[in-house]
C-alpha positions as CSV (number, residue, x, y, z in Angstrom):
1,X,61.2,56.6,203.0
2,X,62.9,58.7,200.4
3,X,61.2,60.4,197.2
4,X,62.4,59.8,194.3
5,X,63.1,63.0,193.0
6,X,66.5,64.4,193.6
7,X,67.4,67.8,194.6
8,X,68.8,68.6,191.3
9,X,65.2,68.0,189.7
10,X,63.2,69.5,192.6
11,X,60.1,70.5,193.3
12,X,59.3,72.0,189.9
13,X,60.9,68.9,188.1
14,X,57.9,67.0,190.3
15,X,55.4,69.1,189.0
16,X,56.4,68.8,185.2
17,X,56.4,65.0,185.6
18,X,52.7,64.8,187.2
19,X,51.1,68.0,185.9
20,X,52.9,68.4,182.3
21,X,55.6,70.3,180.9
22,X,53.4,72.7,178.8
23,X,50.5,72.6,182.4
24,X,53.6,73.6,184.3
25,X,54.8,76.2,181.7
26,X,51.1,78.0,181.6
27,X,51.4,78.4,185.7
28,X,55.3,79.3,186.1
29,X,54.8,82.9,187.1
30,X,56.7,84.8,184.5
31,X,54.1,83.2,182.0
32,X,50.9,83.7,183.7
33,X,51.5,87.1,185.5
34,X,51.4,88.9,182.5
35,X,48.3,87.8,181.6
36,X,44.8,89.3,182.5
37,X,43.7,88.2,186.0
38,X,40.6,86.2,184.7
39,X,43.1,84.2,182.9
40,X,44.9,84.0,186.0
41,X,41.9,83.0,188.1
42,X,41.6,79.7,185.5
43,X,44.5,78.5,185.3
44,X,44.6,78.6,189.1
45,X,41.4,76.7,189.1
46,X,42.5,74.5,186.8
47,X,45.6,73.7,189.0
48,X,43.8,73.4,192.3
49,X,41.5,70.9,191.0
50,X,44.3,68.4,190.0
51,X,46.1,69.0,193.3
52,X,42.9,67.7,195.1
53,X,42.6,64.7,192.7
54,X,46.2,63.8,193.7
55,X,46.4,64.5,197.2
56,X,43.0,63.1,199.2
57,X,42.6,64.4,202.4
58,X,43.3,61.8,205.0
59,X,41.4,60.7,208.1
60,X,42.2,57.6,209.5
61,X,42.2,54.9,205.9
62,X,44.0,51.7,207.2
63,X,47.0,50.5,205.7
64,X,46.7,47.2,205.6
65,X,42.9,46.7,204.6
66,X,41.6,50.4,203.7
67,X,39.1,50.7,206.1
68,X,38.1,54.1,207.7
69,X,36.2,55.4,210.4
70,X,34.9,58.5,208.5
71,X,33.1,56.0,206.1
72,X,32.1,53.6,208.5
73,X,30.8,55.4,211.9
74,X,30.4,53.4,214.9
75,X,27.1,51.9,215.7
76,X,25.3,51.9,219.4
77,X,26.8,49.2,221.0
78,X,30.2,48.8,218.9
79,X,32.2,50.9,221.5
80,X,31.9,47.6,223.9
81,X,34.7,46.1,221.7
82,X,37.3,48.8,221.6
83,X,40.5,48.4,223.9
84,X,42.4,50.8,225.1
85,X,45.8,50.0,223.4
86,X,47.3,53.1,225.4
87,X,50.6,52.3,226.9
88,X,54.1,54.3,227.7
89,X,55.1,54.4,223.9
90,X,52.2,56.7,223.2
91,X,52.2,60.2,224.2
92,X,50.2,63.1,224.5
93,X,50.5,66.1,222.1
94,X,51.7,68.4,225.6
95,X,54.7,66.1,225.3
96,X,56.1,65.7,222.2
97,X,59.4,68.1,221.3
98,X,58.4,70.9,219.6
99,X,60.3,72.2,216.3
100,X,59.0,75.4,215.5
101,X,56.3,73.1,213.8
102,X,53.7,75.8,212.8
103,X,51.5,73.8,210.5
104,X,51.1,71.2,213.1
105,X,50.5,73.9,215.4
106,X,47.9,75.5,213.3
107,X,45.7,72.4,212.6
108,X,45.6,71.5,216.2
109,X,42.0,71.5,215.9
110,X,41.2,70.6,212.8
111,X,43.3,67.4,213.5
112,X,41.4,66.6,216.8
113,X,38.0,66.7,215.2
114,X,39.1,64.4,212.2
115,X,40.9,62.3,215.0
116,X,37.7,59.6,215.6
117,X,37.4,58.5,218.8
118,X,38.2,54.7,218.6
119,X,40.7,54.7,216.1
120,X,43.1,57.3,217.0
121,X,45.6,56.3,219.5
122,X,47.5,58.9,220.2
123,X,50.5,61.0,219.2
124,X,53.9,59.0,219.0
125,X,57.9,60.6,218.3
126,X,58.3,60.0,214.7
127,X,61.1,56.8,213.2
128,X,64.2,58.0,212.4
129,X,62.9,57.9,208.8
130,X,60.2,60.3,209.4
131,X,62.7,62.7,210.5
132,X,64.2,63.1,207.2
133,X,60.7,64.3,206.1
134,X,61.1,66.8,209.1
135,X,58.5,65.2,210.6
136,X,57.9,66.8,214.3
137,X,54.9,64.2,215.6
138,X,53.4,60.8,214.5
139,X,49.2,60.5,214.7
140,X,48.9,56.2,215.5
141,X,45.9,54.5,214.6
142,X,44.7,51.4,214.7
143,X,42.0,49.9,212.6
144,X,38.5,48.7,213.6
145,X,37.8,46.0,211.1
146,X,41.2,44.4,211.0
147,X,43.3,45.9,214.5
148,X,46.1,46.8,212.5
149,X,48.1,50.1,213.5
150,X,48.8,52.7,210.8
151,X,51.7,55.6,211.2
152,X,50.7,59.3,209.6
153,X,53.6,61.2,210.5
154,X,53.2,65.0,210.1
155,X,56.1,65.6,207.5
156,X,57.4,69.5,206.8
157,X,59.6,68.3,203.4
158,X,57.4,69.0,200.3
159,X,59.1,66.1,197.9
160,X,58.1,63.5,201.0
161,X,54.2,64.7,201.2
162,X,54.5,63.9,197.0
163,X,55.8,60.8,197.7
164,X,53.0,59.5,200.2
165,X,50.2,61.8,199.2
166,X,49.3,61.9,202.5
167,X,47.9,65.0,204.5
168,X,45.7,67.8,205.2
169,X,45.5,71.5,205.1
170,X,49.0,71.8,206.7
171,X,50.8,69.6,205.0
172,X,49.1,70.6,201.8
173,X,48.8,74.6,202.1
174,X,52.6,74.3,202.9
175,X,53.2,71.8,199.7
176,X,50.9,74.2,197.5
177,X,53.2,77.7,199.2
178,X,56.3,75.6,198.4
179,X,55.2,74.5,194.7
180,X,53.9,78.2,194.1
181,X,57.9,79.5,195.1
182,X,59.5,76.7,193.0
183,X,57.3,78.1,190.2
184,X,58.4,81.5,190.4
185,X,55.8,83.8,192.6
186,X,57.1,85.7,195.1
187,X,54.1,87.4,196.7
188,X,52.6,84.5,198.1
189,X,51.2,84.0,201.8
190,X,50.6,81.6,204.2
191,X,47.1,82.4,206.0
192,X,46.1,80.8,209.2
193,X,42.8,81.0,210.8
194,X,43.7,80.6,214.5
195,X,40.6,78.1,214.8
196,X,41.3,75.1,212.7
197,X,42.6,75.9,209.3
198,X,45.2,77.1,206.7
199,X,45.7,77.9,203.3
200,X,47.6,79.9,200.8
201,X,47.1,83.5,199.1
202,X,48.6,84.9,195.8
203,X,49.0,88.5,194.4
204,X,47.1,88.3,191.5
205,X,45.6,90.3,189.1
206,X,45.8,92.7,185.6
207,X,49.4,94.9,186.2
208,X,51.2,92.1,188.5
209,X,54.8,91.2,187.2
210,X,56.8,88.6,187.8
211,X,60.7,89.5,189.8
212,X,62.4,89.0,186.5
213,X,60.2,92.1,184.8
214,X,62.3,95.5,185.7
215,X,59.2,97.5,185.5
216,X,57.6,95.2,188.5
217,X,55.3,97.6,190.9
218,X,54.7,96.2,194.5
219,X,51.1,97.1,195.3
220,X,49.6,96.5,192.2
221,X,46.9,93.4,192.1
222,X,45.3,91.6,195.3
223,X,45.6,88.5,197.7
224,X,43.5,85.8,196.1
225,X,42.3,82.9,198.2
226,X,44.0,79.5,197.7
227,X,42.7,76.7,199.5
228,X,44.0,72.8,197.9
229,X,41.7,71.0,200.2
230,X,38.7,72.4,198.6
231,X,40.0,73.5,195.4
232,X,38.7,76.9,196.1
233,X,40.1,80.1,193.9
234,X,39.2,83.9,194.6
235,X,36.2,82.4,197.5
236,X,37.3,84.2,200.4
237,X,33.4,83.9,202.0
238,X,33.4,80.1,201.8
239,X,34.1,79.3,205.1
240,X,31.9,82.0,206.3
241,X,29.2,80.0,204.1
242,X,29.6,76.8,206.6
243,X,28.8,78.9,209.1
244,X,32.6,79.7,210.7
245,X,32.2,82.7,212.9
246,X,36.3,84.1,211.8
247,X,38.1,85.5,214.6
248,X,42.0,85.5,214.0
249,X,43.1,85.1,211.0
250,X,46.6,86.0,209.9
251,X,48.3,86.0,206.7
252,X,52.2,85.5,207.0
253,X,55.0,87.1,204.1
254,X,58.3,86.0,203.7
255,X,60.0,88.8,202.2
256,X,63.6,87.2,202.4
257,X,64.3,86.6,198.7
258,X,63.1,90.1,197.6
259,X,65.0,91.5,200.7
260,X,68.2,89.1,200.2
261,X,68.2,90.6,196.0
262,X,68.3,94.2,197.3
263,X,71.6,96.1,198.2
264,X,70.1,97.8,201.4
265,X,67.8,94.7,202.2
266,X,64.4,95.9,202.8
267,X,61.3,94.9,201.2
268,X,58.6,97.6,203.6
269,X,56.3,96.9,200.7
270,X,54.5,94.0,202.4
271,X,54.2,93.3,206.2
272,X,55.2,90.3,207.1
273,X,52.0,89.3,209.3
274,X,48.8,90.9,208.3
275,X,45.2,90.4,209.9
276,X,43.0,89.7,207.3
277,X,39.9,88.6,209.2
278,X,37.7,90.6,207.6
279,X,38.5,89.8,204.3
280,X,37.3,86.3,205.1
281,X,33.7,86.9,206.7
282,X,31.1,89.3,206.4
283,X,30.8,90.4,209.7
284,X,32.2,94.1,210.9
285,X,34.6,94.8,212.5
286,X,32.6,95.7,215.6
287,X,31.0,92.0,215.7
288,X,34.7,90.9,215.2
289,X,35.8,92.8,217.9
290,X,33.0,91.7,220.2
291,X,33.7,88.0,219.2
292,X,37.8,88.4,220.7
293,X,37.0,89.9,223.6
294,X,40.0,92.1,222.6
295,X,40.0,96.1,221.2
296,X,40.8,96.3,217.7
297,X,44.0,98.6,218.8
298,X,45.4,95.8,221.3
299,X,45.1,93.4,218.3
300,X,46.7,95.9,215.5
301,X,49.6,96.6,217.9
302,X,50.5,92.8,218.8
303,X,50.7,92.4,214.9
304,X,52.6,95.3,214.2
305,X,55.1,94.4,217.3
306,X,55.3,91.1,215.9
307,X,55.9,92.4,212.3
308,X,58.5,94.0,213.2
309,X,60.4,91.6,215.5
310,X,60.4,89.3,212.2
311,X,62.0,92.0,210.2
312,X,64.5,92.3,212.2
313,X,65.4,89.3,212.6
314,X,65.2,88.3,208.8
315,X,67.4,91.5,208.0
316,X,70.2,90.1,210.5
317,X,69.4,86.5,209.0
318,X,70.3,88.7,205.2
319,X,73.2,90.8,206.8
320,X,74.9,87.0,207.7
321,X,74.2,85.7,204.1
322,X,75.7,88.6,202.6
323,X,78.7,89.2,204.6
């Protein structure tokens, strides 16, 4: 499997094909930044809502004859049919090699509750194929209307999840982070609630300006929530509306393009892990704290001692670039 869009059109050449060269032009950030942040918050919407249209959330939909488990649930008795097609080739998630794979990692969860019972197999190494996609894991299922066996591997390439429009919130939080760089932002985030989700964040918001503006101010504007699976803009409360009780979520900054443009490479502006928890749920902090288990301090150090170990390292990964 290869896309069909070459490195020399990219990501953003993608976008101007499917969304439109003018749709495309309204979103690039040194056209939209500049704008008031109600403005901002449509065009966003606007965006989000085609990227759900184009990329469905998967579950287990057959290859061969479309069928799903989601939309067709088992009925008393139907479990008497299903054989365990188990064997050596199939693997456990404890055993597959591990590539620094953090939005597989992330949606742990979230993947075992979509996985249904008798049509998940199991977790296979991915085809030589898949591995161009940087795909770390296959999920196997096989069909209960027609026994055939379908392949979703977990792929980390933006251009291959365009091509099979295939995921769910980690491959398309990191697709929507990716096309939001492509496009121009900077300040973007990748937020992950420990539990069983991801999704993106954007500084936003009357006074933001884009990297190319030399009267740009760090600081000014806020994180707004982005979230493709649910085409959700500025809702940070949503999931404490399903009735999520939040406990660790963390927003993640890569600074290394701001800190790779600067002659003494530091960007201290924006940490490079934050815990926003409380921005997502109305609870307090004391009913937060209560639900780790942990004190607030322990928590605020380990993110801070964190922070810092990834400065570090990103300012020797800049030092090597430069030299």
């Amino acid at each position: 499997l290869l896309p069909r869009w070459n490195t020399r059109l990219g990501l953003r050449g993608w976008i101007e094909n499917e969304y439109g060269v003018e749709n495309t032009h309204a979103l690039m950030a040194n056209e939209l930044l500049v704008k008031s942040e109600r403005e901002q918050l449509e065009t966003f919407q606007l965006f989000l809502d085609w990227f759900r249209g184009k990329f469905p959330y998967f579950h287990d939909a057959c290859d061969t004859c479309g069928a799903s488990c989601k939309d067709a649930p088992l009925s008393e008795g139907d479990d008497d049919e299903i054989v365990d097609f188990t064997n050596g080739d199939i693997i456990g998630s404890n055993n597959v090699q591990e590539e620094t794979d953090i939005e597989m990692e992330s949606c742990q969860h979230e993947d075992d509750k979509d996985n249904d019972y008798f049509s998940f197999v199991g977790y296979i190494g991915p085809s030589p194929g898949e591995r161009l996609g940087n795909a770390s894991r296959t999920e196997l299922y096989r069909c209960r209307s027609c026994s055939a066996f379908t392949r979703f591997p977990r792929y980390n390439k933006a251009l291959w999840v365009t091509q099979t429009r295939r995921g769910r919130c980690g491959e398309y939080s990191m697709l929507l982070y990716r096309m939001l760089r492509s496009l121009g932002y900077e300040k973007i985030r990748w937020v992950v609630d420990w539990a069983d989700h991801v999704w993106v964040e954007v500084l936003l918001g009357d006074g933001v300006k884009s990297k190319s503006d030399a009267t740009e101010e760090i600081g000014i504007g806020r994180w707004v929530h982005l979230d493709p699976c649910e085409a959700a803009v500025d809702n940070p409360l949503l999931y404490s509306s399903w009735g999520k009780n939040q406990t660790y979520l963390m927003a993640f900054y890569d600074p290394y393009a701001m800190m790779a443009s600067t002659s003494d490479g530091k960007d201290s502006s924006i940490q490079p892990v934050e815990d926003v928890t409380l921005r997502y749920t109305n609870d307090g902090i004391d009913v937060v704290t209560e639900r780790r288990g942990i004190p607030e301090q322990s928590v605020a150090e380990a993110v801070k001692e964190v922070s810092c170990k990834m400065m570090s390292k990103l300012k020797d990964v800049v030092a090597v670039t430069k030299s």
